[in-house]
ZAVOLUM-961963 format. One record per residue: x, y, z of N, C-alpha, C, O, CB in turn; residue in one letter; residue number from 1. Coordinates in Angstrom, 1 decimal. Glycine has a CB too. Example, Ala and Ser with C-alpha at 12.3 -4.5 7.8 and 13.67 -1.06 7.14 Angstrom:
BEGIN
PT    n_u    n_v    n_w   ca_u   ca_v   ca_w    c_u    c_v    c_w    o_u    o_v    o_w   cb_u   cb_v   cb_w residuo num
PT   13.2   -5.7    7.8   12.3   -4.5    7.8   13.2   -3.3    7.8   14.2   -3.3    8.5   11.3   -4.5    9.0       A   1
PT   12.8   -2.2    7.1   13.7   -1.1    7.1   12.9    0.0    7.9   13.4    1.1    8.0   14.1   -0.6    5.7       S   2
end
This chain:
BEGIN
PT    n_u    n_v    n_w   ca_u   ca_v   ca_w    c_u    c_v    c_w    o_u    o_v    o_w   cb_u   cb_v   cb_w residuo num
PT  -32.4  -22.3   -4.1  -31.9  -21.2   -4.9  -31.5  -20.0   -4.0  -30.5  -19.4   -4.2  -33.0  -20.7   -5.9       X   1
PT  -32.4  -19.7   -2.9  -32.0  -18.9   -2.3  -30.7  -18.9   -1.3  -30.1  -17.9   -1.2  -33.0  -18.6   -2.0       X   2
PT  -30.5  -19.9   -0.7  -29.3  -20.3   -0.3  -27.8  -20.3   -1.0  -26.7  -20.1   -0.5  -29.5  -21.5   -0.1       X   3
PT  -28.2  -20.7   -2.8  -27.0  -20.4   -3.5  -26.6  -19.1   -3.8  -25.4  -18.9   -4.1  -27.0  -20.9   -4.7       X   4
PT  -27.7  -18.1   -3.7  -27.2  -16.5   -3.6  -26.5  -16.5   -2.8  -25.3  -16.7   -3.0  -28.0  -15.3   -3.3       X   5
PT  -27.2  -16.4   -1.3  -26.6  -16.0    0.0  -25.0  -16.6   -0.3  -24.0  -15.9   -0.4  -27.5  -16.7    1.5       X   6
PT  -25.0  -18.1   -0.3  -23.2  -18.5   -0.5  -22.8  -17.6   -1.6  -22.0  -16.9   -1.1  -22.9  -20.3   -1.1       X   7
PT  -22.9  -17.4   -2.8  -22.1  -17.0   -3.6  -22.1  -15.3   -3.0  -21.0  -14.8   -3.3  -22.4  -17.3   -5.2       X   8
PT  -22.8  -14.5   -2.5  -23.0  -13.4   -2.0  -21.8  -13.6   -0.8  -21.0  -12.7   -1.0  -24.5  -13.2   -1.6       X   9
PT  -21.5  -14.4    0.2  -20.3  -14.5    1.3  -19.9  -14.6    0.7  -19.0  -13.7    0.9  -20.0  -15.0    2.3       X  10
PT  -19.5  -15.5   -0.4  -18.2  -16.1   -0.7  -17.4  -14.6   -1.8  -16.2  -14.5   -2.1  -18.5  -18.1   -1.6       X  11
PT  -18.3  -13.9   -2.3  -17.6  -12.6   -2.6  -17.2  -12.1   -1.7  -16.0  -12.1   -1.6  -18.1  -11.7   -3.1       X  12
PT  -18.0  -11.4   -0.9  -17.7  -10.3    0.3  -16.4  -10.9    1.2  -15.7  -10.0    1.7  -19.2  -10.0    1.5       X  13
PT  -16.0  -12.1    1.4  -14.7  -12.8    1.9  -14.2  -12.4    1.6  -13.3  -11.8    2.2  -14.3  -13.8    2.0       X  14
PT  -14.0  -12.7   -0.2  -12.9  -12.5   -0.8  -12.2  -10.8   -0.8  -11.1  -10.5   -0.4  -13.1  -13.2   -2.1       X  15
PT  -13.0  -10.2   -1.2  -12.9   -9.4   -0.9  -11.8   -8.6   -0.8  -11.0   -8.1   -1.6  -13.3   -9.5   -0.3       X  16
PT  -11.8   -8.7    1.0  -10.5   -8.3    1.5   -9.2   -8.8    1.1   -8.3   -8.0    0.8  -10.4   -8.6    2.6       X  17
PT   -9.1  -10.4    1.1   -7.5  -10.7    0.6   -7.6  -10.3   -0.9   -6.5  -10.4   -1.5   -7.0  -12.5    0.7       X  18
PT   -8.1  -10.0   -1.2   -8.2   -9.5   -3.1   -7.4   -8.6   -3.2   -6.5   -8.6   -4.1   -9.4   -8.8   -3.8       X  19
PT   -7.8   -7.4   -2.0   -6.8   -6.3   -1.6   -5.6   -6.2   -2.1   -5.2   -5.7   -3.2   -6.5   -6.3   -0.4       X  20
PT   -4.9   -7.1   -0.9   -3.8   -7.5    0.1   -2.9   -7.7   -1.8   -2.0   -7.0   -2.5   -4.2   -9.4    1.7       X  21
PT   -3.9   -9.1   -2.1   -2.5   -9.3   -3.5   -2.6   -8.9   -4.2   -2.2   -9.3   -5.2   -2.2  -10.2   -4.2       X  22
PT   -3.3   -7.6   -4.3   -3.2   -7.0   -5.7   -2.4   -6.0   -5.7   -2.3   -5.4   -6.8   -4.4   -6.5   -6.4       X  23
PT   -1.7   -5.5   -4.5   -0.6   -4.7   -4.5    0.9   -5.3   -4.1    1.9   -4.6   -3.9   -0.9   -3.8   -3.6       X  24
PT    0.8   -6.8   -4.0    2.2   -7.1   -3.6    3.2   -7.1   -5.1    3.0   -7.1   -6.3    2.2   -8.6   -2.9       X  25
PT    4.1   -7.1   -4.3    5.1   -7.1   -5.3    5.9   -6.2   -6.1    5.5   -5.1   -5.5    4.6   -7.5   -5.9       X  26
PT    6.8   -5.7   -7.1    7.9   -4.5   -7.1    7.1   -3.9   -7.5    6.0   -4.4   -8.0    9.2   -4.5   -7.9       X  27
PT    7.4   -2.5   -7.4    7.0   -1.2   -7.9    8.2   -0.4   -7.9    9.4   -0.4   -7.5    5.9   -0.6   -7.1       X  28
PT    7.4    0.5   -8.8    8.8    1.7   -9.1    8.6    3.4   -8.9    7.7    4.1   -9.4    9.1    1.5  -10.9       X  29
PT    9.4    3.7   -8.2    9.0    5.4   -7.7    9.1    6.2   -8.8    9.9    6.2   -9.7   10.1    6.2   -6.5       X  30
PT    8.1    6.9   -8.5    7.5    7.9  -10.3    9.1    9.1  -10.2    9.9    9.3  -11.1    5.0    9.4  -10.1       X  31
PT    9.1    9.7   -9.1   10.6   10.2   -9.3   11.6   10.0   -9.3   12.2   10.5  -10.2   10.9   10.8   -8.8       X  32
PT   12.3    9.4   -8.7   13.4    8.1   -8.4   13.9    7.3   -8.8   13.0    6.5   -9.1   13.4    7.4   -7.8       X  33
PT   15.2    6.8   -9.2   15.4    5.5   -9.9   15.6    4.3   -8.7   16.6    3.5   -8.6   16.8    5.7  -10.9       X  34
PT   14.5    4.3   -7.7   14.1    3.4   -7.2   13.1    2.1   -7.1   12.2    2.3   -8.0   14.0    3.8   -6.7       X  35
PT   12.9    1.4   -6.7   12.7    0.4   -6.5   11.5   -0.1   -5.4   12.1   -0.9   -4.6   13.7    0.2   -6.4       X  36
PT   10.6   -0.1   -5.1    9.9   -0.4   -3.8    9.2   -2.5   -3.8    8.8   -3.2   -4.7    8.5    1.0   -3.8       X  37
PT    9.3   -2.7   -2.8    8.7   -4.1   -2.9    7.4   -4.2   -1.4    7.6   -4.2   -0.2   10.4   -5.6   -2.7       X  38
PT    6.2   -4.2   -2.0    5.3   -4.5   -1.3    5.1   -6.5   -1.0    4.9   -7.5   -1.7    4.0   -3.6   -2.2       X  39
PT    5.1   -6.2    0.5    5.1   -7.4    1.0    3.6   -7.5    1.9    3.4   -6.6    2.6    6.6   -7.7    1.8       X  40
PT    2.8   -8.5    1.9    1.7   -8.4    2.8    1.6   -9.7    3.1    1.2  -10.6    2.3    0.4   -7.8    2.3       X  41
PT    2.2  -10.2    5.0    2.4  -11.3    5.4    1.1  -11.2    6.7    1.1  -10.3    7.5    4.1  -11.4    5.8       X  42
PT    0.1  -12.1    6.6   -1.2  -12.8    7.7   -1.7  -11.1    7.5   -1.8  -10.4    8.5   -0.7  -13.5    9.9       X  43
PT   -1.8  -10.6    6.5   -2.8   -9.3    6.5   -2.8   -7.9    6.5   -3.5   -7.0    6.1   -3.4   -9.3    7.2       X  44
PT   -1.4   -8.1    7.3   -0.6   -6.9    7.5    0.8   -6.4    6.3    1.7   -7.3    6.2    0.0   -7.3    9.0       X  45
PT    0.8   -5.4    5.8    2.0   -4.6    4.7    2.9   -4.0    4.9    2.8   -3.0    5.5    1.7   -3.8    4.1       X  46
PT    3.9   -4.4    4.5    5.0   -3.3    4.6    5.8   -3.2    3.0    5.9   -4.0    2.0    6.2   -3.9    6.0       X  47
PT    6.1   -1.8    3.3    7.0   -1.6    1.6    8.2   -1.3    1.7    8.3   -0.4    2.4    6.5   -0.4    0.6       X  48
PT    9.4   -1.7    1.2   10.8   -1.5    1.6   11.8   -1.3    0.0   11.5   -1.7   -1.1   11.4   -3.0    2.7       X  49
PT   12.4   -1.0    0.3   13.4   -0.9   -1.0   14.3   -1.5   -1.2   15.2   -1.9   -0.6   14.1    0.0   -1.2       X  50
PT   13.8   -1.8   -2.7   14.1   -3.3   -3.1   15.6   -2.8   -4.0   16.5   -3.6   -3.9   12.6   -4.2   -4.3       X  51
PT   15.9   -1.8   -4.6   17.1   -1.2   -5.3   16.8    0.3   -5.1   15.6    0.5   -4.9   17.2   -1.6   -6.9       X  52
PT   17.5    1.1   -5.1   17.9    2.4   -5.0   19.0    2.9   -5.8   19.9    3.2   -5.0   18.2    2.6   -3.8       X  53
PT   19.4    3.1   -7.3   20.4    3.8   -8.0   21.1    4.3   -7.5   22.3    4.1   -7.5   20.1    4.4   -8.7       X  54
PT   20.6    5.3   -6.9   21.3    6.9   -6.2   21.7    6.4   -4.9   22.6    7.1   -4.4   20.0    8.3   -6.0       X  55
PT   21.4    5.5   -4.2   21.2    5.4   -2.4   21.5    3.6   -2.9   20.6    3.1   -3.6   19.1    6.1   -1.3       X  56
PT   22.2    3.1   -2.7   22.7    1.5   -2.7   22.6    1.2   -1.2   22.1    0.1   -0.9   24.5    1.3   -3.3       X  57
PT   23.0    2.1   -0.3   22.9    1.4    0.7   21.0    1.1    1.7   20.6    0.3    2.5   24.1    2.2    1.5       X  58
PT   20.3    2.3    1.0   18.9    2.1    1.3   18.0    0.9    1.4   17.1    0.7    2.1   18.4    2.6    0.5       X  59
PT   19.0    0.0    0.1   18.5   -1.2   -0.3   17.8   -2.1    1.3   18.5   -2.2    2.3   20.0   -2.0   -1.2       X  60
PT   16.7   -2.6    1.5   16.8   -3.0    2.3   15.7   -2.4    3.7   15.3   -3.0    4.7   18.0   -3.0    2.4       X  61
PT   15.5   -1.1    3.2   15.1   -0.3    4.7   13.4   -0.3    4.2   13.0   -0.2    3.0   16.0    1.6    5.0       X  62
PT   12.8   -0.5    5.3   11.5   -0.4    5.3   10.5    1.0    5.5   10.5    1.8    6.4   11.2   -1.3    6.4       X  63
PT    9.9    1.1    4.4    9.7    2.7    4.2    8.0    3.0    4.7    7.5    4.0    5.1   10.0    3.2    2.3       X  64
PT    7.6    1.8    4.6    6.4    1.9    5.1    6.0    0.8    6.0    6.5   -0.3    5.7    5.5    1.9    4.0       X  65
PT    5.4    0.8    6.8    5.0   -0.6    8.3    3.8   -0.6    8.4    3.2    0.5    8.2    5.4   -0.2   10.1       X  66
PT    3.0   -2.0    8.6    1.5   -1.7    9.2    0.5   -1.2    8.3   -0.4   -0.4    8.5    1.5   -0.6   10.4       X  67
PT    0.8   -1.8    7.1   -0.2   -1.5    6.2   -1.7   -2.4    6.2   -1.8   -3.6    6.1    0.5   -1.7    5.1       X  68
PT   -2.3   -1.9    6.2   -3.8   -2.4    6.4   -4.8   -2.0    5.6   -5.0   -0.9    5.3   -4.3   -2.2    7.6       X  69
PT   -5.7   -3.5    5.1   -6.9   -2.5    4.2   -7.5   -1.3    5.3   -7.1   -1.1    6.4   -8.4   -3.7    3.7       X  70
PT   -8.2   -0.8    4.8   -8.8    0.0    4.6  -10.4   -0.3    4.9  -11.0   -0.6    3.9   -8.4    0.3    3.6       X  71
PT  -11.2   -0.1    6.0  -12.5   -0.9    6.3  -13.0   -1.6    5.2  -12.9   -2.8    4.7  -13.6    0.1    6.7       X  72
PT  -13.7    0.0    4.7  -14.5    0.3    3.5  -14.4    0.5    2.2  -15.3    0.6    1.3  -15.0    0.9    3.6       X  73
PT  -12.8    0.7    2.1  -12.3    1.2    0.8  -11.6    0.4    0.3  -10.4    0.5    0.6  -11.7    2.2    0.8       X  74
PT  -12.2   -0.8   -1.0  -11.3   -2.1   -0.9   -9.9   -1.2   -2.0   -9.2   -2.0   -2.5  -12.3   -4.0   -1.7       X  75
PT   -9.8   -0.3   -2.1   -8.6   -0.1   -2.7   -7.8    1.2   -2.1   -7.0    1.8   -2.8   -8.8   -0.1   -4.1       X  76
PT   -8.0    1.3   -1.0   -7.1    1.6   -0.2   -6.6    1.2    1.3   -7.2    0.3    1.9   -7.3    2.5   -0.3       X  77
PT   -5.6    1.8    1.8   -4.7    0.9    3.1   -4.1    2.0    4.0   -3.4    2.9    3.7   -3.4   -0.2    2.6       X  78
PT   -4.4    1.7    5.0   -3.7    2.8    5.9   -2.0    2.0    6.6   -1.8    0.8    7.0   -5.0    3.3    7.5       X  79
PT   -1.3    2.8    6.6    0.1    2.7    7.0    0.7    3.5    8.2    0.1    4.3    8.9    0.9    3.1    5.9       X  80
PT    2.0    3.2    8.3    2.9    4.3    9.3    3.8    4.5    8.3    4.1    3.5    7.7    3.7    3.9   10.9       X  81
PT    4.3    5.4    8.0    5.6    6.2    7.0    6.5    6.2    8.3    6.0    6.3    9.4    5.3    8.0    5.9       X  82
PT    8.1    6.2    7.8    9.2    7.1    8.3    9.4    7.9    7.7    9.7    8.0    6.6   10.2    6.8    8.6       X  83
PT    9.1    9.1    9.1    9.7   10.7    8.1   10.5   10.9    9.4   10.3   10.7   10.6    8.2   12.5    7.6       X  84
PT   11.7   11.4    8.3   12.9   11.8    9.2   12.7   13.5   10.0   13.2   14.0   10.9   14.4   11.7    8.2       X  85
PT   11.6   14.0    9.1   11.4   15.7    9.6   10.9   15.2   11.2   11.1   15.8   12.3    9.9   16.9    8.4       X  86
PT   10.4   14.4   10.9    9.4   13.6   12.8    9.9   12.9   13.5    9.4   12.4   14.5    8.1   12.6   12.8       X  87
PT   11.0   12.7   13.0   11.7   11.6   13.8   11.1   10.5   14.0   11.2   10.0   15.1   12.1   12.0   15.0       X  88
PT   10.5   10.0   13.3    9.2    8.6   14.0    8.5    8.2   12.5    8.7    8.4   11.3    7.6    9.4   15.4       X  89
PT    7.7    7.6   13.4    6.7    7.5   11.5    5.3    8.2   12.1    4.7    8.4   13.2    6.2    5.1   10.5       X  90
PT    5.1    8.3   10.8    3.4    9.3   11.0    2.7    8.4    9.8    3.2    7.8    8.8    3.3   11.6   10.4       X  91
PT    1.1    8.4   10.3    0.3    8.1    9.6   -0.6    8.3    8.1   -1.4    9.1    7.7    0.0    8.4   10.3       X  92
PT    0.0    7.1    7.4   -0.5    7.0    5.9   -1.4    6.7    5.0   -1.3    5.5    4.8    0.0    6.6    5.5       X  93
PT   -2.4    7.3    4.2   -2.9    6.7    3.3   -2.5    5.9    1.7   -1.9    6.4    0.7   -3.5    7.4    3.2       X  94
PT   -2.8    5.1    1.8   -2.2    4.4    0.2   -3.4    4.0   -0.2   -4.3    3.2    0.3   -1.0    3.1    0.2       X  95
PT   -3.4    4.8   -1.6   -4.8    4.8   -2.3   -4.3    4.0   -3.7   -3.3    4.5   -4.2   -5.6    6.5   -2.7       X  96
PT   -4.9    2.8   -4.4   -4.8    2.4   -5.4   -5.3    3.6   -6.6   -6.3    4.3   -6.5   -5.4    1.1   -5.3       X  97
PT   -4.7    3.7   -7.3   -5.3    5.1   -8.6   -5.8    4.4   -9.4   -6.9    4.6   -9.9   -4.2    6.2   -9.4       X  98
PT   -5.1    3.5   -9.8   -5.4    2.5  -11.3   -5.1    1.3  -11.3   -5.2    1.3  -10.0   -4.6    2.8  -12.6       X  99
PT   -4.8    0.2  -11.5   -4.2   -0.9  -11.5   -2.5   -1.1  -11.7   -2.0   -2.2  -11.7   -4.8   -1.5  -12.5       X 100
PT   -1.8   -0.1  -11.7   -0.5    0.3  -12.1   -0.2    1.7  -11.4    0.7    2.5  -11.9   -0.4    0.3  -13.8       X 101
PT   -0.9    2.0  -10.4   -0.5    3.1  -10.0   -0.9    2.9   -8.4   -1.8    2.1   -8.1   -1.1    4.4  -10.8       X 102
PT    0.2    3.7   -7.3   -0.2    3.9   -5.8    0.1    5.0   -5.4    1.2    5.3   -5.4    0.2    3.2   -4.9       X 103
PT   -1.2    6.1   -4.8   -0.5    7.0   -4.4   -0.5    7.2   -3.1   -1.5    6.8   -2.5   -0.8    7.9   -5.0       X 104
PT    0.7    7.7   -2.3    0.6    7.9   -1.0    0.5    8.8   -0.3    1.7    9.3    0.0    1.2    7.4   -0.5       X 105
PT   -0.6    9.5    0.2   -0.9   10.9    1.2   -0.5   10.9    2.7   -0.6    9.8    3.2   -2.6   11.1    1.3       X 106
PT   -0.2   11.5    3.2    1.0   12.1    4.6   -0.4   12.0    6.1   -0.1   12.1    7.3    1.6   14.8    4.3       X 107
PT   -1.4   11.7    5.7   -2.8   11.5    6.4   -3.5   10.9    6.4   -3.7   10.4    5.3   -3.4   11.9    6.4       X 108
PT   -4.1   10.6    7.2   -5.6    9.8    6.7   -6.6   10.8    6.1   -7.1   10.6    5.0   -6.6    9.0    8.2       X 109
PT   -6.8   11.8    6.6   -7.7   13.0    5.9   -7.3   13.3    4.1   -7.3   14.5    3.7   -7.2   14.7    7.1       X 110
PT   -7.1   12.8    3.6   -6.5   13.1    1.7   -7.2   14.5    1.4   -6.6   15.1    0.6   -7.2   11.6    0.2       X 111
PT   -8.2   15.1    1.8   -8.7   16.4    1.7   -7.5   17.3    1.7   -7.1   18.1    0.9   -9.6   16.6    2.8       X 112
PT   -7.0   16.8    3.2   -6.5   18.2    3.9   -4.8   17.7    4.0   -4.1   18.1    4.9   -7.4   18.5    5.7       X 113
PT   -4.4   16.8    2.8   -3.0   16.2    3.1   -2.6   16.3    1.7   -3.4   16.3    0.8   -2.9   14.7    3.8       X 114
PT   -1.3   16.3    1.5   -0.3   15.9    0.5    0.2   14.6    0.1    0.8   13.8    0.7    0.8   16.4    0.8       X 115
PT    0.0   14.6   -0.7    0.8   13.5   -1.3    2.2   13.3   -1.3    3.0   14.3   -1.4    0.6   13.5   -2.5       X 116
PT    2.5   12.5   -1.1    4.0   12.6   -0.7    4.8   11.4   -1.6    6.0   11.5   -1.6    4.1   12.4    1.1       X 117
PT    4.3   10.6   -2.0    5.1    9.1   -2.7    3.8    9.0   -3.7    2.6    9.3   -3.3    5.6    7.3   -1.4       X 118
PT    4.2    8.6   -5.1    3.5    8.2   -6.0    4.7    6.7   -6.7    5.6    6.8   -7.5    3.2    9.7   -6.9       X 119
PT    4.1    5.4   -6.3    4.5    4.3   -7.6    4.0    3.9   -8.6    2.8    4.0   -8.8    4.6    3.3   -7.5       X 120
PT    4.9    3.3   -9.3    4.0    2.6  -10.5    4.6    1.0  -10.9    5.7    0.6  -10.9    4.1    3.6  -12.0       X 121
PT    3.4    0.3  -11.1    3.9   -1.6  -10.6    4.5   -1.5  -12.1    4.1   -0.7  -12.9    2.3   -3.4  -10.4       X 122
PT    5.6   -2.3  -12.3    6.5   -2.6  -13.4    6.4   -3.7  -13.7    7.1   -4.2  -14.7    7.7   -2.5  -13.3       X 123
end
């Protein structure tokens, strides 16, 4: 008996992590924008790119977020690199699940002391 804990006890905590990974793949839609985003998570690692853009047709295609990764301890959130053009580069992202239908994304790892900057919602 005590052995069937311990297994069903790993065999949660495994899962776990890829639980993550798929519960954010796939389209989403920018709460301001008549955009489009598509979360892809290939051997563990995420990236989010734009899947349609209304306003911006040629966007279609560009990768807005790189290097997405759970999150140690926080099975519903992931840290990223954003491109911000103010930086010329990408800077460092949080992506916090809010709800099951919502992602929000903060300009930091610190969410205290950062902005939000991108909010989706899965369609």
């Amino acid at each position: 008996m005590r052995s069937l804990k311990f297994f069903l006890l790993s065999l949660i905590l495994l899962s776990a992590g890829s639980f993550a990974n798929v519960e954010i793949n796939g389209i989403w839609k920018h709460t301001q924008k008549p955009a489009w985003l598509e979360i892809i998570f290939k051997s563990g690692v995420g990236s989010i790119s734009v899947k349609r853009h209304d306003d911006n047709v040629k966007a279609a295609g560009l990768n807005v977020i790189k290097d997405i990764k759970p999150e140690t301890n926080q099975q519903t959130q992931w840290l990223g690199q954003m491109y911000s053009a103010a930086e010329d580069g990408y800077v460092e992202v949080r992506l916090i699940l809010i709800n099951s239908s919502t992602i929000a994304v903060f300009e930091s790892n610190d969410v205290k002391k950062s902005n939000e900057i991108l909010r989706i919602t899965k369609e």
